[in-house]
C-alpha positions as CSV (number, residue, x, y, z in Angstrom):
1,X,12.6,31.6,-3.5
2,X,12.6,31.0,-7.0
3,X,10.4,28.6,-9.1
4,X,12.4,25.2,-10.3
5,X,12.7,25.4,-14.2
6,X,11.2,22.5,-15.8
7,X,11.7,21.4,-19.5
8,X,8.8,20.6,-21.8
9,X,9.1,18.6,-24.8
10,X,6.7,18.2,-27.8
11,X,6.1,14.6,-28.7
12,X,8.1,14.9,-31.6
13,X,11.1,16.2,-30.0
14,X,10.7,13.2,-27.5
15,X,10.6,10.9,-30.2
16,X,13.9,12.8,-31.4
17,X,16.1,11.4,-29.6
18,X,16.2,7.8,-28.3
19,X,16.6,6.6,-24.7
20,X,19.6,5.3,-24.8
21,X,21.6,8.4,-26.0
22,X,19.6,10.3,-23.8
23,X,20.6,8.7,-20.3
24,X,23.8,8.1,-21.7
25,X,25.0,11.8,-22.5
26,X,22.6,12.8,-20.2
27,X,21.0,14.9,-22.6
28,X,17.4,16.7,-23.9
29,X,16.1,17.6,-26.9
30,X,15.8,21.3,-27.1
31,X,15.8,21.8,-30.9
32,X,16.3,20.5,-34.3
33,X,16.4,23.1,-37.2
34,X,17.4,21.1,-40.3
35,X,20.7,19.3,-39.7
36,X,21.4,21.3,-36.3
37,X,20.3,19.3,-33.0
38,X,20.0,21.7,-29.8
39,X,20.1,20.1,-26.7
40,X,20.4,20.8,-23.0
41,X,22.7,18.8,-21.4
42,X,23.6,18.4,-17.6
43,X,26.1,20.8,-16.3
44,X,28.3,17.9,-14.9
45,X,29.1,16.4,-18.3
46,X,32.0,17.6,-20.5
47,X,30.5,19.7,-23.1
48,X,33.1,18.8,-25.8
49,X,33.1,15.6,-25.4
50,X,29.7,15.1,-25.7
51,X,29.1,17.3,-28.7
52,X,32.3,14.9,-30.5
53,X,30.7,11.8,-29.9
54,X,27.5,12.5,-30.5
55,X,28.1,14.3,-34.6
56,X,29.7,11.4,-35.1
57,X,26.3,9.0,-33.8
58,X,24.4,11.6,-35.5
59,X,26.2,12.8,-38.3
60,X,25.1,16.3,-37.9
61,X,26.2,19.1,-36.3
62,X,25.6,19.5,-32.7
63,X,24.8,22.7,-30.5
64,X,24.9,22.0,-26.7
65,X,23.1,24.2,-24.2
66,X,24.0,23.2,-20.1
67,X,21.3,23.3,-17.7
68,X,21.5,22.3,-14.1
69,X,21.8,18.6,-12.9
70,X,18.1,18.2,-11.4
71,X,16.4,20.6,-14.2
72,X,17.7,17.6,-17.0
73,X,17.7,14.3,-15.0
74,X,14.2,15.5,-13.9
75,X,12.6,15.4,-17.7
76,X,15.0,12.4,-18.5
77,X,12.5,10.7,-15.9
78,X,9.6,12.3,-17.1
79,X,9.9,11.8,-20.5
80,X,12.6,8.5,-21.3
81,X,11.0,6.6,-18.5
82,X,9.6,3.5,-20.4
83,X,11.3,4.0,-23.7
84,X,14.2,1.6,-23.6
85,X,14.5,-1.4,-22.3
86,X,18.0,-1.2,-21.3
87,X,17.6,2.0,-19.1
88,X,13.9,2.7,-18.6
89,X,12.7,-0.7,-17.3
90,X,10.5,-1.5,-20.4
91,X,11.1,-4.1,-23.2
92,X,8.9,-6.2,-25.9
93,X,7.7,-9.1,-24.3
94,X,7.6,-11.9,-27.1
95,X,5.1,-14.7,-26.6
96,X,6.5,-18.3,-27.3
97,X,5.9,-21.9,-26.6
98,X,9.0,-22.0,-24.7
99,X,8.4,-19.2,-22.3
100,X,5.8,-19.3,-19.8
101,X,5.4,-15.8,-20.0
102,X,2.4,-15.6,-17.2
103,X,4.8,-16.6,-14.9
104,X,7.4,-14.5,-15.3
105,X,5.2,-11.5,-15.2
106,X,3.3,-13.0,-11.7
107,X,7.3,-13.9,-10.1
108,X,8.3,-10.5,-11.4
109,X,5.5,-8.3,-10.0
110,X,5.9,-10.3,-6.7
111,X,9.5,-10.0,-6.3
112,X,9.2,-6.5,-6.6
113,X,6.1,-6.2,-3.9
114,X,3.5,-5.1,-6.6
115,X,-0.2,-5.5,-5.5
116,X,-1.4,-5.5,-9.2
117,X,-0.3,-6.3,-12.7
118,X,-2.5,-4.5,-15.6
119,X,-2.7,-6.1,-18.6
120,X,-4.4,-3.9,-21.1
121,X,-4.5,-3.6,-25.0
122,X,-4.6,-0.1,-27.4
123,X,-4.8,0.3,-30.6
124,X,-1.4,-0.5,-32.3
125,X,-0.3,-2.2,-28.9
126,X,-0.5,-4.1,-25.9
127,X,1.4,-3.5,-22.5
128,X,1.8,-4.7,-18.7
129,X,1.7,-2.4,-15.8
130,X,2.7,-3.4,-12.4
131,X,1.6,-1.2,-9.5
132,X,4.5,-0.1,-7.1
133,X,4.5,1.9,-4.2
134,X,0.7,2.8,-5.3
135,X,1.7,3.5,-9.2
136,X,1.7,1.8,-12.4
137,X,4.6,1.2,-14.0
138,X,4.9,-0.2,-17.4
139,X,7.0,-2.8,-17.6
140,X,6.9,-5.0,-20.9
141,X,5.4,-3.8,-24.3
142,X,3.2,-7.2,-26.2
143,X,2.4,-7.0,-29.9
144,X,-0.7,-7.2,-30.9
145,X,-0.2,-11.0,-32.6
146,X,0.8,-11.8,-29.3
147,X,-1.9,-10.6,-26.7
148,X,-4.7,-13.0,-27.9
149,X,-2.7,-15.7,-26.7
150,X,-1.5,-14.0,-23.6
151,X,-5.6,-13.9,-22.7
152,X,-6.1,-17.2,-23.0
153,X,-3.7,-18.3,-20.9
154,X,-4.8,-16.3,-18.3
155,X,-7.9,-17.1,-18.6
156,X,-7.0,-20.8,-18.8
157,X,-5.2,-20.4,-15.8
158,X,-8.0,-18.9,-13.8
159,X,-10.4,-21.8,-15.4
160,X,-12.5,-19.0,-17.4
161,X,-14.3,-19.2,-20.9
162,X,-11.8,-18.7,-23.6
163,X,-14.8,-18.4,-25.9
164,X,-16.8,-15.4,-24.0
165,X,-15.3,-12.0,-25.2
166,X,-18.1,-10.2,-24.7
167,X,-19.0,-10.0,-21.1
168,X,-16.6,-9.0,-18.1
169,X,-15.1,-12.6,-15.8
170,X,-13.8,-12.8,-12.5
171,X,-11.8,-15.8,-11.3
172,X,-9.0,-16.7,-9.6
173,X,-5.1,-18.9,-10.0
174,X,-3.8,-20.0,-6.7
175,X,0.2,-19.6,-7.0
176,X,2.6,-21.0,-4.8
177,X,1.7,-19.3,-1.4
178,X,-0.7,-16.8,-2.5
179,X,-3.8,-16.3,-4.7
180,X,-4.2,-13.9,-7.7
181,X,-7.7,-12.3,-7.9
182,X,-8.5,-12.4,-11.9
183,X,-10.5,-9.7,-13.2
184,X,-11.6,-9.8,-17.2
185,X,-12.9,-6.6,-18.7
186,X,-13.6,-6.4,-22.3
187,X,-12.7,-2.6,-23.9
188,X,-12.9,-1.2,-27.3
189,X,-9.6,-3.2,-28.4
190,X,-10.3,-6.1,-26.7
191,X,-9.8,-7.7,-23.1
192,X,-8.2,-5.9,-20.1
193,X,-7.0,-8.2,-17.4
194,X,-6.2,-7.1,-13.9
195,X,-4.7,-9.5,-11.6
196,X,-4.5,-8.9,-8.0
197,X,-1.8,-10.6,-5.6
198,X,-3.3,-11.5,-2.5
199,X,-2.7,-14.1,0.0
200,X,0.7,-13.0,1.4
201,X,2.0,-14.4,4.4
202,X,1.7,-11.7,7.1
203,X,4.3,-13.1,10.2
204,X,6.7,-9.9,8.6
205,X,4.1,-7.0,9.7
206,X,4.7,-5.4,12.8
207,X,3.1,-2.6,14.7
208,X,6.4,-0.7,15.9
209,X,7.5,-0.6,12.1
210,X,4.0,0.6,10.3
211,X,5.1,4.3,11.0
212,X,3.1,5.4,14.0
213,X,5.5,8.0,16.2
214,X,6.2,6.9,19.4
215,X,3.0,8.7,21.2
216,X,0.9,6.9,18.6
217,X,1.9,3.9,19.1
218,X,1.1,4.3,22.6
219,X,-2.2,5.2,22.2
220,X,-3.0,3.0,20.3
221,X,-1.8,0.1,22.0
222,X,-3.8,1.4,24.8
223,X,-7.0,1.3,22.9
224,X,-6.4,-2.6,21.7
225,X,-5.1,-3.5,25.4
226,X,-8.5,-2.7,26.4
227,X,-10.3,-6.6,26.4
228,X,-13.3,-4.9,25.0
229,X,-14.4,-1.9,22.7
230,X,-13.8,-1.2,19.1
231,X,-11.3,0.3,17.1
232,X,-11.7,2.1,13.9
233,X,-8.9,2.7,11.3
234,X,-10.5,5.5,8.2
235,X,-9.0,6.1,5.4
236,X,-9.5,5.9,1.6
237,X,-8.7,2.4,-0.7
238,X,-4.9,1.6,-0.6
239,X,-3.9,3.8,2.6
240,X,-2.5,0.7,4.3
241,X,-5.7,0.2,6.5
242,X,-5.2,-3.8,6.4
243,X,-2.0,-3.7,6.7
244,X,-2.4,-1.6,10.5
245,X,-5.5,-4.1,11.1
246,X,-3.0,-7.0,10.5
247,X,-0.1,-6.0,12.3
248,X,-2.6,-5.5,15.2
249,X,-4.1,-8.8,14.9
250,X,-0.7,-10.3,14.9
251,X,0.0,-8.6,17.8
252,X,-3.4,-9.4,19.7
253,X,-2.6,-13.2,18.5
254,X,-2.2,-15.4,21.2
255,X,-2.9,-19.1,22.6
256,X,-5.3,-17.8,24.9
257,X,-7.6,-15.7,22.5
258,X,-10.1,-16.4,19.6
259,X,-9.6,-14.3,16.5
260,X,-12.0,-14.4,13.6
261,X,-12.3,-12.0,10.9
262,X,-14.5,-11.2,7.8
263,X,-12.8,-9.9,4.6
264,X,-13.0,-8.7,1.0
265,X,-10.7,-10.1,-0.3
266,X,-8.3,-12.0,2.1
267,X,-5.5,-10.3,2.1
268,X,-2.7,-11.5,4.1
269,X,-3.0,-15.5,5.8
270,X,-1.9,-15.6,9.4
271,X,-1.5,-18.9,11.6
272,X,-3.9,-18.7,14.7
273,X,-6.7,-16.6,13.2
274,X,-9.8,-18.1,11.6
275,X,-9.9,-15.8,8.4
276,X,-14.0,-16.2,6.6
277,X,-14.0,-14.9,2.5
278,X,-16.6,-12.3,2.5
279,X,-19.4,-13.7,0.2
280,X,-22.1,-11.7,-0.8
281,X,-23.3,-13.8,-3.7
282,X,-24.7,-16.4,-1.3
283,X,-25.5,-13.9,1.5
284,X,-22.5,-14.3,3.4
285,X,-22.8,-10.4,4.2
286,X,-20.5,-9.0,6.9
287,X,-23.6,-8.7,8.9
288,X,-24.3,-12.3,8.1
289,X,-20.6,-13.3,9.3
290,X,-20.9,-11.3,12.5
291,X,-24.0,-12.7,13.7
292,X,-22.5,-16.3,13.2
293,X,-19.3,-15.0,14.9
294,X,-21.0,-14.1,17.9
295,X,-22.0,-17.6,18.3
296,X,-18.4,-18.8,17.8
297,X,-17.0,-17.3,21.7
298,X,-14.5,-14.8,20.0
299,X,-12.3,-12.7,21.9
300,X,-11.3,-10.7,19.3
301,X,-13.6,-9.8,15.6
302,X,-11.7,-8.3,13.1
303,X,-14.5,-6.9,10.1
304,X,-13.0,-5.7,6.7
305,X,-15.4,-2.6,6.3
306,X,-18.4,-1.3,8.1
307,X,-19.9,-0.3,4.9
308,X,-24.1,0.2,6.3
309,X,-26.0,0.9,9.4
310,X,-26.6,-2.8,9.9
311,X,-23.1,-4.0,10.1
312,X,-22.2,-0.2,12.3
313,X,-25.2,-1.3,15.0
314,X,-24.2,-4.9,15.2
315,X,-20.3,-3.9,15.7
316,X,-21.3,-1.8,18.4
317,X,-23.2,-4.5,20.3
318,X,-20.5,-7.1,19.9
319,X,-18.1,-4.2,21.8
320,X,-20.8,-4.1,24.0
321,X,-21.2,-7.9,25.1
322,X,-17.5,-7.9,25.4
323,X,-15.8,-8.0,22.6
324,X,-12.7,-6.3,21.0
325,X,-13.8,-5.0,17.4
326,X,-11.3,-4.1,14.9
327,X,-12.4,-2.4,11.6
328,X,-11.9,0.2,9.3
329,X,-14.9,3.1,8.2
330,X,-14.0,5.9,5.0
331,X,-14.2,8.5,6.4
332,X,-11.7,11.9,5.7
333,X,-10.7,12.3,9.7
334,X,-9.9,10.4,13.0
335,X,-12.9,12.1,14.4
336,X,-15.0,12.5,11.3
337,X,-15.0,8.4,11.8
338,X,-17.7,9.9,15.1
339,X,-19.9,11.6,13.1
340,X,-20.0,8.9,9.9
341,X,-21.4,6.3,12.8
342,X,-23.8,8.3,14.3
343,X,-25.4,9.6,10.5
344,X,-25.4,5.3,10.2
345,X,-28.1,5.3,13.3
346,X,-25.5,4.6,15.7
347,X,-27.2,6.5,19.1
348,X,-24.6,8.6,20.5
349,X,-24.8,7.2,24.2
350,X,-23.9,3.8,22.7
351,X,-21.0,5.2,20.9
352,X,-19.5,7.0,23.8
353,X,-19.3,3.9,25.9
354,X,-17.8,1.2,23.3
355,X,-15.4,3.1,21.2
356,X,-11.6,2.9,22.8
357,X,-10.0,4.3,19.6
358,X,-10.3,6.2,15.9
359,X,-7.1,6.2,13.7
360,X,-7.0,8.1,10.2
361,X,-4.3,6.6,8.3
362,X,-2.6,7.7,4.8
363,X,0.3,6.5,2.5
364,X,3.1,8.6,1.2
365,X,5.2,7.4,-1.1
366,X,9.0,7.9,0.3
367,X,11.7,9.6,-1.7
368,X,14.3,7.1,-3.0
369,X,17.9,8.0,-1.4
370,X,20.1,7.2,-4.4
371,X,18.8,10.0,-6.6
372,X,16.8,12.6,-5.1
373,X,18.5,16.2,-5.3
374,X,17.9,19.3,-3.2
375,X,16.1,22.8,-5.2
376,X,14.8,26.0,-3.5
377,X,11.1,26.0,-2.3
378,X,8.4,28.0,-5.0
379,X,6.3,29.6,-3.3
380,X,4.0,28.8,-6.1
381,X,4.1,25.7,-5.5
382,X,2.9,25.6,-1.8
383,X,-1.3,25.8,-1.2
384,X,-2.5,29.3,-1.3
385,X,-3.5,28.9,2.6
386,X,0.1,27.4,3.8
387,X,1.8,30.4,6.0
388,X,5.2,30.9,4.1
389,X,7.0,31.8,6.9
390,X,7.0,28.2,8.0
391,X,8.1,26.7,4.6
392,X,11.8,25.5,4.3
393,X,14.6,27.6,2.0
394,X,15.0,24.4,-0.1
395,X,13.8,20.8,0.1
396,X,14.1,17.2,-1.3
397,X,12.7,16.8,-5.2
398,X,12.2,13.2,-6.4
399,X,14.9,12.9,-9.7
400,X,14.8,9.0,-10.8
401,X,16.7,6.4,-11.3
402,X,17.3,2.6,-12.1
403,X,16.9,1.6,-8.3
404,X,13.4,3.2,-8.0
405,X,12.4,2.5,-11.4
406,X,12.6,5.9,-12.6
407,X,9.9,7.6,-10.6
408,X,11.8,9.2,-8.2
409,X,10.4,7.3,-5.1
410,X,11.3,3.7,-3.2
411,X,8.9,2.4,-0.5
412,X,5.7,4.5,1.5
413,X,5.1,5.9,5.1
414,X,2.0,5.8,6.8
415,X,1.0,8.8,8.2
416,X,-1.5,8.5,11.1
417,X,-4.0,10.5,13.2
418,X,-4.6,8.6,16.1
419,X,-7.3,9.7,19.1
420,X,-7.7,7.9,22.2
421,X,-10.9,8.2,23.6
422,X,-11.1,9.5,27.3
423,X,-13.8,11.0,29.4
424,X,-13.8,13.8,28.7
425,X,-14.1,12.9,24.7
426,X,-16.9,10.2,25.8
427,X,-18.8,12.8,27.0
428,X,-18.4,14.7,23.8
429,X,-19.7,12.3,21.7
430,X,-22.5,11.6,24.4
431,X,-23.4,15.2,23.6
432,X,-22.9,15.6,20.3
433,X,-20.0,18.3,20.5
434,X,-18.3,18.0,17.4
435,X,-15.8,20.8,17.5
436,X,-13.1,19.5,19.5
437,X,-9.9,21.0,18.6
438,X,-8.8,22.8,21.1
439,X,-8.9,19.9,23.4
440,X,-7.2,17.6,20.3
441,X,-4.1,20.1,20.4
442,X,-3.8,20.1,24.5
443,X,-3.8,16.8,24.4
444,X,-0.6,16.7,21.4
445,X,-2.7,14.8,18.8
446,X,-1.2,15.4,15.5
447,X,-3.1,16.0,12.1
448,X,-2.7,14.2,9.1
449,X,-1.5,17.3,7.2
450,X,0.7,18.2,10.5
451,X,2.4,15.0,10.3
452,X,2.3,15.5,6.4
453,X,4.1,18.7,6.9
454,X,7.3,17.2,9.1
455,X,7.6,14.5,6.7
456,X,8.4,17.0,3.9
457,X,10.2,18.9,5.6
458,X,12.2,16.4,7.2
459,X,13.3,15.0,3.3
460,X,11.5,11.8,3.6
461,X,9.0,12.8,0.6
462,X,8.4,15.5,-1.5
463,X,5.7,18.5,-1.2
464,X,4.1,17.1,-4.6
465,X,2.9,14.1,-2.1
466,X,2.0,15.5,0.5
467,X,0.3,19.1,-1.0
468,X,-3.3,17.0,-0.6
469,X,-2.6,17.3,2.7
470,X,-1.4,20.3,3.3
471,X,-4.5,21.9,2.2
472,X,-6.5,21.1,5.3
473,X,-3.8,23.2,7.2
């Protein structure tokens, strides 16, 4: 298996040669020795043709080296992807009186399902990032005249000081259907704004299409069928833990039940559920929202994060006296989620009896179907520990294009862990027997890097996502 060639440019070779020609001719920089440009250009383009046109753009002689399709389209995504406007998805965004230009940035980063615009100045520029898919990507450049202006009306927007510079702000700009968090963070060339878009309506999540396999789903469905107990989803920030909690909620949400939940931030809005904003501030603590829940006859409590031993204890008692608990712990494992309760003071024998379900969740960003390309696996490339004799001949490498804006990826799939808990786990945790693997595998429960593993090798994403993975194997 040999190792994919990859081309490296300097900075001033990438600077060379602009964007536009680049994509066009499909072409990289290789060279430039006085009036001589080398290139490499993509085997599927006519090598004369190119070299014609592009002496006459250039007016200097032309030497054309072809390289394989994937080996050039890969470093025209690495290193064109934001400089042209018309092909990488970046342009100068020019502040006026006639353009509301915080607008168009919050419609744009909405219509493209972004949870965050940056807005962030440098040196000799300022520039907007919108997260996609988990990644920033930049999207307009702002002169430096311009970005004062462009923080004030922000901050105007969000009812903030315009005069205080100095100190970071927090506020917020309610927007059609949704709320953008505002955060204000002044830096060495002045103020960094992130917003974040919250608030979305969430009647469009459903559990059968969050990207648990057909056992999962089952267990897991057992687990919230159950009228009391509690049900833990782990997982680091932005693995799509609220968005499981949500699609369960919506599916737990009927006439006959009582749903109240306690959050940081709010999230999604959903009719039927009595949604509290977490604040802290005041005292309106998670623990201080529980205890007030109790007294509300809830069915169902949904808590954002069990972040201390309080708020663990009290969960567990509200499973106890009948409730169903949903909530999510960080924790690296399904059944490291055990452990993480009983080092919060959780007794074992407690544990045992209320927990109905742990679920370690991940996101991996999917390959995008209109450009990705097929290359031979390097075994260089795989973890040291990863038995070779189980890796594929070749596999899917994310290329870029203009439907995924140029990272090579459109859209993420959850990957789950999921582990009902039966008797003969109860009795586990009731002991404290934390090596359980062997009755995980007889029972069919899938890792995370398992389920990592088919999704690579199936083509839905690439091995760069899911190496992290893959190294727990």
């Amino acid at each position: 298996m040999d190792k994919q060639e990859k081309i490296e440019l300097t900075q001033e070779l990438q600077q060379s040669l602009k964007s536009e020609l680049a994509w066009h001719f499909r072409i990289v920089p290789k060279d430039k020795s006085g009036d001589v440009h080398h290139f490499y250009l993509d085997e599927e383009m006519d090598e004369q043709l190119v070299r014609e046109e592009l002496e006459v753009i250039l007016g200097a002689r032309v030497v054309l080296e072809k390289k394989d399709s994937l080996t050039v389209r890969q470093a025209l995504g690495t290193y064109y992807r934001q400089a042209d406007a018309g092909h990488r998805g970046t342009s100068e965004l020019k502040i006026n009186a006639d353009t509301d230009f915080v607008d168009r940035i919050i419609m744009e980063a909405d219509a493209l399902g972004s949870s965050d615009i940056h807005i962030e100045i440098y040196e000799d520029r300022g520039r907007v990032r919108i997260r996609i898919d988990g990644h920033l990507i930049e999207r307009y450049s702002i002169p430096l005249e311009n970005y004062p202006e462009l923080v004030n009306k922000v901050k105007i927007r969000s009812n903030l000081d315009i005069s205080e510079k100095r100190l970071p702000q927090d506020g917020r700009i309610q927007y059609g259907d949704f709320d953008i968090r505002v955060s204000i963070l002044p830096t060495l060339h002045g103020e960094k704004i992130v917003l974040r878009i919250l608030g979305h309506d969430a009647s469009s999540i459903s559990i059968d299409s969050v990207g648990m396999s057909e056992k999962e789903l089952k267990d897991y469905q057992e687990g919230i069928k159950k009228p009391n107990g509690i049900i833990l989803i782990s997982g680091p920030t932005g693995s799509g833990k609220t968005t499981t909690l949500y699609a369960t909620l919506k599916l737990l949400n009927e006439e006959k039940r009582n749903i109240v939940t306690v959050e940081d931030p709010i999230e999604y809005t959903l009719e039927g559920i009595n949604q509290v904003q977490l604040k802290e501030d005041i005292g309106l603590t998670f623990t201080a929202a529980l205890r007030s829940f109790l007294r509300q006859d809830p069915d169902v409590i949904m808590l954002g994060e069990i972040r201390d031993s309080e708020t663990a204890q009290m969960a567990i008692r509200a499973a106890l006296t009948g409730h169903l608990v949903l909530s999510t712990i960080h924790t690296n494992s399904a059944w490291g989620t055990i452990s993480r309760l009983i080092d919060m003071g959780v007794p074992p024998f407690l544990l045992s009896n209320t927990i109905n379900c742990s679920v370690a969740q991940r996101l991996v960003r999917k390959l995008c179907n209109d450009c990705k390309m097929l290359a031979p696996v390097s075994e260089a490339d795989l973890p040291l520990q990863y038995d070779r004799s189980h890796a594929p001949e070749e596999h899917f490498v994310a290329v870029g294009c203009e439907s995924c804006h140029y990272t090579g990826y459109k859209g993420r799939q959850a990957i789950y862990e999921i582990i009902p808990i039966d008797n003969e786990l109860s009795n586990c945790i009731k002991e404290q027997n934390m090596r359980v693997e062997d009755l995980l595998t007889t029972r069919g429960i899938k890792s995370i890097g398992e389920r990592a593993d088919s999704l690579w090798k199936s083509g839905v994403t690439t091995l760069e996502e899911v190496y992290p993975f893959l190294l727990n194997q």
